[in-house]
C-alpha positions, -999 to +999 in steps of 0.1 A: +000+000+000+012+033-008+020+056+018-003+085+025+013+119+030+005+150+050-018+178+031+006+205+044+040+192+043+041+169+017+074+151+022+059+136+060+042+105+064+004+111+079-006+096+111-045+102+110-072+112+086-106+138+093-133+117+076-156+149+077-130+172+060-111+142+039-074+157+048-048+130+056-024+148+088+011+144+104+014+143+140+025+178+141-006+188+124-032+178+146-049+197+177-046+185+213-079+173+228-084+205+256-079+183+290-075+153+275-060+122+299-044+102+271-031+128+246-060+125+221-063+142+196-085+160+167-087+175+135-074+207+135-106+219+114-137+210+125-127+196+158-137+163+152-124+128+161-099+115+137-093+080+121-058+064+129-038+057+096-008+031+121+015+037+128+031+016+095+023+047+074+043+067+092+074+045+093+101+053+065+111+020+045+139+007+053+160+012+021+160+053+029+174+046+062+203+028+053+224+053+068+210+053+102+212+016+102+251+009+091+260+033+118+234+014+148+262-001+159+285+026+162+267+036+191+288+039+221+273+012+243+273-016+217+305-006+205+322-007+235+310-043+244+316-051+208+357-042+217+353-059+252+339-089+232+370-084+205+397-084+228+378-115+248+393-139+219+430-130+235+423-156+255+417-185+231+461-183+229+455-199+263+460-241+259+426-255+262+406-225+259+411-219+221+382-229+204+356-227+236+363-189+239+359-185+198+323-202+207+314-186+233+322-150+221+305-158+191+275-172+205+274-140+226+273-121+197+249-137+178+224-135+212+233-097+206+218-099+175+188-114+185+183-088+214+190-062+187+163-075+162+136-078+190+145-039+204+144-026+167+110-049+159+093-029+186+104+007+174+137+008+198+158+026+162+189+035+188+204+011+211+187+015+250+215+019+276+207-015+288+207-033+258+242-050+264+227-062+296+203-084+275+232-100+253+236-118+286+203-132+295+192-164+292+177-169+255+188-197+236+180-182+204+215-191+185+214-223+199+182-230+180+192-211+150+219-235+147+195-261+154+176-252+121+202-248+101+208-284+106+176-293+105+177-276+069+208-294+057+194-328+071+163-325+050+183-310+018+207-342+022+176-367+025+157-351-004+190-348-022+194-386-018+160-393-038+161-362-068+192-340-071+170-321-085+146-311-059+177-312-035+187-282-051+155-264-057+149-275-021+183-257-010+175-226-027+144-220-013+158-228+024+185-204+021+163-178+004+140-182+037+165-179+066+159-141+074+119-156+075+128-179+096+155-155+119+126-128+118+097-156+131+122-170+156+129-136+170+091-128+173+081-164+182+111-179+204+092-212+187+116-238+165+089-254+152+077-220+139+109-211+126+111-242+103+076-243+094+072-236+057+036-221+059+045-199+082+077-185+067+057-181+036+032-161+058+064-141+068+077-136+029+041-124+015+031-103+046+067-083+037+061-085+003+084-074-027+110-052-002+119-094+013+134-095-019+157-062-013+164-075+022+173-107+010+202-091-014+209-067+015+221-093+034+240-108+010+260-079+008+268-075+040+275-112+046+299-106+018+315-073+031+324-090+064+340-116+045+360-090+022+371-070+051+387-103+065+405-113+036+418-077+031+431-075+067+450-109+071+477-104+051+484-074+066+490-077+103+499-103+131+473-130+138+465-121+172+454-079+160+437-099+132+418-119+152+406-089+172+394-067+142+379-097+124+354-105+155+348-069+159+344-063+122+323-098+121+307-086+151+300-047+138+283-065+104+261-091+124+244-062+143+238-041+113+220-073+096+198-080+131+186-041+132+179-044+092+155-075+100+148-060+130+135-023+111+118-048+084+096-062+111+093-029+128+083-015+091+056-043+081+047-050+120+008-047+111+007-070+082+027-096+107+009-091+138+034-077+159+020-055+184+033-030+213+056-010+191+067+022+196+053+056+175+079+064+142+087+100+147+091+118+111+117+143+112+101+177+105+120+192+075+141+217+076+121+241+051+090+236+072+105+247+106+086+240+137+057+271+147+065+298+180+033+284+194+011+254+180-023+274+178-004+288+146-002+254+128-042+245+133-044+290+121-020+278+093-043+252+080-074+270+085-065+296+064-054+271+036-084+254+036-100+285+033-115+295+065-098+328+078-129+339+099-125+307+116-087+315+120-098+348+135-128+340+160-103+309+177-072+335+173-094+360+192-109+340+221-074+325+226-060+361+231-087+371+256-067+348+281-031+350+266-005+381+260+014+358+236+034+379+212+034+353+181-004+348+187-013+386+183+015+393+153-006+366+134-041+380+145-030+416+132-021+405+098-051+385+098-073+416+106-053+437+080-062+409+053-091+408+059-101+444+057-112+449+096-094+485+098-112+495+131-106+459+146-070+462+137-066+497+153-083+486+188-059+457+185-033+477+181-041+498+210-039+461+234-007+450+212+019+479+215+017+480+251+025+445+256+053+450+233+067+473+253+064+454+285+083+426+269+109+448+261+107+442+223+105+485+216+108+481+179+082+456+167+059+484+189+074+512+167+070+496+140+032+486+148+023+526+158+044+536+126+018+515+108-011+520+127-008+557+123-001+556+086-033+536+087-055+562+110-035+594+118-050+598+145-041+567+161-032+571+197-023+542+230-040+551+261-012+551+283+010+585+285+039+571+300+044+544+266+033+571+243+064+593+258+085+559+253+072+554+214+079+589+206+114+588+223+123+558+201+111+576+167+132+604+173+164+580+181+154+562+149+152+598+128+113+591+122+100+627+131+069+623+116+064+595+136+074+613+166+050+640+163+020+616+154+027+600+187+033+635+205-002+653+190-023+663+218-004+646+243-017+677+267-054+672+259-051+631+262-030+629+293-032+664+313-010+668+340+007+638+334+046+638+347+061+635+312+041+666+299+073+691+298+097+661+284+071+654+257+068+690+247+103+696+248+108+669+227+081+676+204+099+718+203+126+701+191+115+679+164+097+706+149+129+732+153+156+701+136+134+685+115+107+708+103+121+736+103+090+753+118+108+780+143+076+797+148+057+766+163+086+754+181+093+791+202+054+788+206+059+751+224+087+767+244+074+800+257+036+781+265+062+754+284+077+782+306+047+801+312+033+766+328+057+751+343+082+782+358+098+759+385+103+725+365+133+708+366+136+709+327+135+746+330+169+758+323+167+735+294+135+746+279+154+785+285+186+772+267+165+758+239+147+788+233+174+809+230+185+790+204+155+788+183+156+827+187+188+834+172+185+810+146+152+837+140+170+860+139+200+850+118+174+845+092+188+807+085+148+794+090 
């Protein structure tokens, strides 16, 4: 079956499907049930319960992780018992102990593998930090696996005896079912399972085509062990050779268990395996993760068409939440859509919170805007306006300045800032307009008010300024 993508990012496996709104989605598409005990979850659309796709959709086929699975045992914790295990076959130089240690270390190994297979079957993809402490439990596994392979050549020699012919058609089909009958031992623990024809060929057909491509994988890498061997010997002493070999033998056998193992882990459903773990997809890097994940479920709202959806769960979200993401992407959303006024009285809620999270220019920015949009666009606050004006002039926006600045006396009388903002606003119109007249009009109205004010002496200096430059005729 082929695998069913996500709507909205194409390259990711889906996990569920809306049956109401016929969308397939990712797992980092759907919306959290509110309260939910179990992490259920629905469609981001209309709410409604989803239908599970398995987790075998979601799960990448094996032949694209080939990567990740040469370097599983790399890993720290099965390499380093892998080199324990290596340097373990020292001791078959002892007299007696020659060929028992070569056994034993290899029979370790091989339990390894098993161990391996089963933790990858069941969605383990990296090796658990106690996975070496299972290589040394008590399955018999290899002990049975040799037990079918003689159980195979028995039969091929019996059969052989009557027709050469189906002797060798007989041998073929064995060896092309030993990762069947690895894979069913490792599920089952059964002998009789592993060797029983109908149930490998339940094993080949429930895999399918990609047994075939597993098949030649493992040739290879039978193969590659076998190279690496006959590369090495020549070129070292026999007891360094014998170390690499078992931990080059050893390094290949655990990249053939995880392949079986991520086959069964890959077609689990089709061969009744159950208890595995959930594939996570790795998000790509051109789609990177949202600030906040009400912006995914406003995401696909709006490309399924729905943006006064996307506003009304935007807006009630925002009646309990200051988030700054949340009310960038409900301003836009007002401005596409046309709601000037809502986007003003937004605007007034937004900007402050800017400024209180210390983020001074997204708020300049937003008033800059908001004023182009309504000049006479004020904040409530008198304290903030001060601040926005302050931060226009320091960014050489006078214009700006002086939309912030208009009627500051009228909105906010008597506030503390009421000389600063004049000052300021004297100024602007003195540097940047060039308007003498208005600014020596600001100044004399600021001394006749406030005689005793700190800023005084400044407001005096600044005068006298704007009145010689009067009278130097340079206005």
């Amino acid at each position: 079956m082929p695998t069913v993508h996500c709507k909205y990012h194409h390259t990711i496996p889906a996990r569920y499907e809306c049956p109401r709104c016929a969308i397939a989605l990712c797992p980092q598409c759907v919306k959290p049930v509110p309260q939910a005990r179990h992490g259920e979850v629905c469609c981001p659309v209309c709410n409604g319960e989803l239908d599970s796709l398995g987790i075998g959709n979601t799960i990448v086929p094996f032949w694209e992780r080939l990567p990740a699975i040469f370097a599983y045992p790399a890993n720290p914790t099965i390499a380093i018992y892998l080199a324990m295990l290596s340097l373990a076959t020292l001791l078959g130089f002892l007299p007696i102990l020659g060929l028992l240690v070569y056994l034993l270390v290899f029979f370790v190994i091989l339990k390894g593998g098993y161990v391996v297979l089963e933790e990858t079957a069941h969605g383990q993809l990296t090796p658990s930090q106690t996975i070496t402490s299972k290589f040394d439990e008590g399955n018999l596994l290899p002990l049975k696996q040799f037990a079918i392979l003689m159980a195979i050549g028995f039969a091929n020699g019996f059969v052989a005896s009557i027709s050469p012919l189906m002797g060798t058609l007989l041998l073929i089909a064995a060896l092309f079912a030993i990762p069947a009958s690895v894979i069913t031992l490792a599920i089952t623990n059964s002998f009789v399972q592993a060797i029983n024809p109908t149930k490998l060929f339940a094993v080949i057909t429930a895999i399918g085509w990609p047994y075939l491509l597993l098949y030649l994988f493992l040739i290879l890498l039978s193969s590659g062990s076998s190279l690496a061997n006959e590369l090495l010997l020549p070129l070292m002493p026999t007891w360094l050779f014998l170390v690499l070999s078992t931990f080059i033998g050893g390094y290949f056998i655990f990249i053939m268990f995880h392949l079986m193992g991520y086959v069964v882990y890959q077609y689990h459903e089709p061969l009744g395996l159950e208890e595995v773990k959930e594939f996570e997809a790795p998000r790509p890097a051109s789609a990177p993760a949202p600030e906040h994940p009400l912006l995914t479920e406003i995401d696909i709202l709006m490309a399924e068409g729905q943006p006064l959806e996307a506003k009304q769960r935007l807006a009630a979200h925002l009646q309990r939440s200051n988030e700054p993401p949340l009310h960038e992407r409900y301003h836009k959303l007002l401005l596409s859509l046309g709601e000037k006024s809502e986007a003003l009285e937004h605007g007034r809620r937004y900007i402050p919170i800017l400024l209180e999270l210390e983020q001074p220019l997204k708020a300049l920015e937003l008033f800059a805007a908001l004023s182009r949009l309504d000049p006479s666009f004020t904040i409530a606050d008198g304290q903030q306006t001060y601040r926005i004006a302050q931060l226009a002039t320091d960014t050489r926006r006078p214009e700006v300045a002086l939309r912030a600045l208009s009627s500051f006396a009228q909105r906010f009388p008597g506030h503390p800032q009421l000389p600063a903002a004049y000052l300021l606003a004297a100024k602007l119109f003195c540097e940047h307009k060039n308007d003498l007249s208005q600014a020596k009009k600001i100044l004399l109205s600021l001394l006749g008010r406030f005689p005793q004010h700190p800023l005084e002496p400044e407001i005096r200096h600044y005068l006298q300024l704007v009145e010689r430059l009067e009278g130097s005729g340079l206005a």
